[in-house]
VOMITOR-703872 format. One line per 8 residues: for each residue y, z, x of C-alpha. Coordinates in nm, 3 decimals. Each point is the difference from the previous one (the first is absolute). Example, Ala and Ser with C-alpha at 12.3 -4.5 7.8 and 13.67 -1.06 7.14 Angstrom:
! VOMITOR-703872
-0.450 0.780 1.230; 0.344 -0.066 0.137
This chain:
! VOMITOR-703872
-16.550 -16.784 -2.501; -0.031 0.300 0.243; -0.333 0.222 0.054; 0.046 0.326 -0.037; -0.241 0.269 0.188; -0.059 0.345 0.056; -0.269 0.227 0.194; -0.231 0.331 -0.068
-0.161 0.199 0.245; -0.259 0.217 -0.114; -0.155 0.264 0.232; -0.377 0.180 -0.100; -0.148 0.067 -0.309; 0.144 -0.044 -0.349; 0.096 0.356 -0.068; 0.055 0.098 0.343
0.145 -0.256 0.152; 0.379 -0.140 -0.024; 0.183 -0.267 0.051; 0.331 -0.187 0.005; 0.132 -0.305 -0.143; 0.285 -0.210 0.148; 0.236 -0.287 -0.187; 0.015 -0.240 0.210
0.404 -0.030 0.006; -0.079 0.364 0.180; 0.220 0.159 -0.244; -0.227 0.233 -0.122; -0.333 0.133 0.187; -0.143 0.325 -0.149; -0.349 0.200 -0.038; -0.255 0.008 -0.256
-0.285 0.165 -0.051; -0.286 0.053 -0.330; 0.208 0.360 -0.057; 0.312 -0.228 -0.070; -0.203 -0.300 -0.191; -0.177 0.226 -0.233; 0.120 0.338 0.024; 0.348 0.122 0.050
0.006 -0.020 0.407; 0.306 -0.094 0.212; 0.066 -0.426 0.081; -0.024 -0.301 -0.157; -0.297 -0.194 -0.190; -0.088 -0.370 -0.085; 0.117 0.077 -0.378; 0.342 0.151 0.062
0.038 -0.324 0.242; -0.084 -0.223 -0.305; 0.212 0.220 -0.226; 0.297 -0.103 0.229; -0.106 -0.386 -0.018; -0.019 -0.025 -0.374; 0.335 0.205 -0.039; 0.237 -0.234 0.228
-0.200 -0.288 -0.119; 0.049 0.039 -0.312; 0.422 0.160 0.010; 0.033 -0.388 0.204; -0.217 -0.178 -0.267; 0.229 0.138 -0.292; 0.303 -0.047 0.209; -0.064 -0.373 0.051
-0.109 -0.071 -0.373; 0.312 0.203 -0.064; 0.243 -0.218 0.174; -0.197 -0.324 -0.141; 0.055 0.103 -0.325; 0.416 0.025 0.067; 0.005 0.384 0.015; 0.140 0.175 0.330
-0.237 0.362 0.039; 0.183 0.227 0.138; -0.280 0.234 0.092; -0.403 0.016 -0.033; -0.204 0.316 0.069; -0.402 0.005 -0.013; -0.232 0.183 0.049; -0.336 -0.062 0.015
-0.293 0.250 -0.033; -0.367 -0.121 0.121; -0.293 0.165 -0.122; -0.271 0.001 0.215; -0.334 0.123 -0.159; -0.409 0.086 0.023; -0.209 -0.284 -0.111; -0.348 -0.006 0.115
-0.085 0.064 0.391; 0.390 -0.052 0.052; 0.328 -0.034 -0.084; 0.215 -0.257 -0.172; 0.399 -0.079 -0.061; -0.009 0.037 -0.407; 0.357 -0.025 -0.102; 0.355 -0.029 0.107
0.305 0.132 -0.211; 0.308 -0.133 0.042; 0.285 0.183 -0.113; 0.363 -0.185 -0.043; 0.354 0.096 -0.032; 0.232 -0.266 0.045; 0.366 -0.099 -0.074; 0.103 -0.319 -0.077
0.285 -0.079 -0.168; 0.028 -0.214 -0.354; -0.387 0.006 -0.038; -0.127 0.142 -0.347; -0.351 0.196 0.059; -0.227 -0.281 -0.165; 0.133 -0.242 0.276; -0.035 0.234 0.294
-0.367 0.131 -0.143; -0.083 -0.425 -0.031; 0.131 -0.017 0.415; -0.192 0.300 0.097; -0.313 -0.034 -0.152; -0.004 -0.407 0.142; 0.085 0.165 0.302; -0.317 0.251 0.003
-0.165 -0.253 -0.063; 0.093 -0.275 0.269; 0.108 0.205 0.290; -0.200 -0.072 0.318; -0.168 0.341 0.050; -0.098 0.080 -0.418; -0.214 -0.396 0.071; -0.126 0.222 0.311
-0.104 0.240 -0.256; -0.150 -0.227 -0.236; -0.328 0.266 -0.057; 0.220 0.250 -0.048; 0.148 0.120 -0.317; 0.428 0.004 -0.006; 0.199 0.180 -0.230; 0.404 -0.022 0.005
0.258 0.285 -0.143; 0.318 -0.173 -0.013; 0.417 0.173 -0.065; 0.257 -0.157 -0.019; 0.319 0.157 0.100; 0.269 -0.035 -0.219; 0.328 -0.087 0.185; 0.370 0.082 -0.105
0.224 -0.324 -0.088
């Protein structure tokens, strides 16, 4: 299986300093700083990075149980939303929400909630996440005949 890697740079002081972080496909390179980790400051940060791993982790995940289960998905949209909070001296990752809307013909809602929460549960980056708590919103479009 391939290795994946990417790189920081970080330049002075926590909340002076800045930095920039670098997939290494080189399809995306961009700042970050403390302002933009913890405040509301310009660039990227570690937890929007994640956010972006557990959302096309998980749309793929569902996809593939999807297709296992004899259903063709036509489309699957997440989001995810990581919380990143105060506890003692530092900081930690607390929770990811992952928001789904989907469409996928002839599935009934109890089947497609059974797919997505096995998904949530299985998908490569939610194990990543084990400490973390997960929480999934799912819809269902409903499609014309």
């Amino acid at each position: 299986m391939p290795e994946r890697k990417s790189e920081a740079i970080w330049n002075g002081g926590l909340k002076n300093g800045k930095g920039t972080v670098k997939l290494g496909s080189g399809i995306f390179q961009g700042p970050y700083s403390f302002q933009s980790r913890f405040e509301q400051g310009q660039g990227t940060n570690p937890e929007e990075l994640i956010a972006a791993a557990h959302a096309g982790c998980f749309s793929m995940a569902l996809s593939m149980l999807l297709e296992q289960a004899g259903y063709k998905p036509e489309q699957i949209k997440t989001t995810a939303n990581v919380h990143i909070e105060k506890s003692g001296d530092g900081f930690r990752i607390t929770k990811s929400e992952l928001e789904c809307d989907a469409q996928v013909p002839g599935i009934n809602d109890t089947e497609f909630q059974k797919q997505a929460d096995a998904a949530k549960k299985n998908c490569p980056v939610s194990q990543a996440l084990g400490g973390v708590q997960i929480t999934l919103k799912t819809r269902l479009a409903t499609l014309k005949a």
